[in-house]
C-alpha positions in Angstrom: 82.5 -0.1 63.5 84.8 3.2 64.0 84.2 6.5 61.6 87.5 6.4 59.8 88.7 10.2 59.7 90.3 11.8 57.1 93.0 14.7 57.2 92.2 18.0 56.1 94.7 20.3 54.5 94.5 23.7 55.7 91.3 26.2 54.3 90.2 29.5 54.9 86.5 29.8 55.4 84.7 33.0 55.4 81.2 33.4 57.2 79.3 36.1 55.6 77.1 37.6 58.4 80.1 36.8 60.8 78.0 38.7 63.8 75.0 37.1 63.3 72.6 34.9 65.3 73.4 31.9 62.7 77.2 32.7 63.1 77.4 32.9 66.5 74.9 30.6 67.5 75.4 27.6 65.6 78.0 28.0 62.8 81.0 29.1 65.4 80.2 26.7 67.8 80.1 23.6 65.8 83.5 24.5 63.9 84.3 25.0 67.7 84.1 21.4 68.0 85.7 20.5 64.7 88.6 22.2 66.2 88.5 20.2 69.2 88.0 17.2 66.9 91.3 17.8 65.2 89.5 18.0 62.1 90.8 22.4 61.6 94.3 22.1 60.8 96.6 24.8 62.7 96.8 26.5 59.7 93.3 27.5 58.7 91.8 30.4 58.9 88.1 31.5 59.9 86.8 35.0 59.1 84.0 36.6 59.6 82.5 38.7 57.3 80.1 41.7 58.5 79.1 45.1 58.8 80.2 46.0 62.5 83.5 47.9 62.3 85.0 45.4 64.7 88.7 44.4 64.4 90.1 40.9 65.2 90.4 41.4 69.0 87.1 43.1 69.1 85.3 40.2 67.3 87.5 37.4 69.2 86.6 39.1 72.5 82.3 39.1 71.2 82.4 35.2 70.3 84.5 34.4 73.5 81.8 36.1 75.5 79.1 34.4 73.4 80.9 31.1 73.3 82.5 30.8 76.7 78.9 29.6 78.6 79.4 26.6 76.5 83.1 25.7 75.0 86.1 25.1 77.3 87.2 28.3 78.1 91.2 27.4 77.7 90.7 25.5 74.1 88.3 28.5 73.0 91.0 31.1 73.2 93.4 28.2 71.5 90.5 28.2 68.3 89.9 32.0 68.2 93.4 32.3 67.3 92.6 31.2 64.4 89.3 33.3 63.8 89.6 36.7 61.7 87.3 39.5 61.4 86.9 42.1 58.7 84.5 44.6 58.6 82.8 44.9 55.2 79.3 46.1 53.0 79.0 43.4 50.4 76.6 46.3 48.5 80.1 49.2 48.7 83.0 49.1 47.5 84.8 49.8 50.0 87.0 46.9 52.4 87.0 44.7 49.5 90.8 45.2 49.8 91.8 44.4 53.2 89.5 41.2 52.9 91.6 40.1 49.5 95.0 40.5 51.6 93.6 38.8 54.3 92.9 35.6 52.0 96.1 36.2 50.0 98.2 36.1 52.4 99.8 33.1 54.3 98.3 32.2 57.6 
């Protein structure tokens, strides 16, 4: 018998740690195959959370370079389009900002 699957309404999902070992190394790569699975809808939205001041091309361009060995490089840059960065101390006060408009706003 078939899995039946089951639509998904569009999320954001935030990965504390976003340039991490976990993040990159498990985490990224098996929403990486979510996304080929059609189970991300278009308009989701996966950020990564961390302390490197890295921007969104900066952090797409470090997980492409991670992920690329072992995603289809053509449907990888498809899925980072929808993967954020924002640089932030969870101890400071700092950032907290930009992170809230990020998630307020519509993808």
């Amino acid at each position: 018998m078939m899995a039946s699957q089951q639509s998904v309404e569009p999320f954001d999902l935030v990965i504390f740690g976003g340039t991490g070992d976990l993040a990159v190394r498990k985490l990224l790569p098996a929403l990486f195959h979510r996304f080929l699975d059609g189970q991300i809808p278009p308009n989701s939205r996966i950020v990564g959370v961390a302390r490197e001041g890295l921007d969104d091309t900066g952090y797409r361009a470090q997980l492409r370079e991670a992920l690329v060995q072992i995603c289809d490089a053509a449907k990888l840059d498809e899925f980072l389009q929808q993967v954020f960065y924002r640089a932030l101390d969870a101890r400071k006060d700092a950032g907290w900002d930009d992170f809230a408009a990020l998630i307020k706003a519509e993808p």
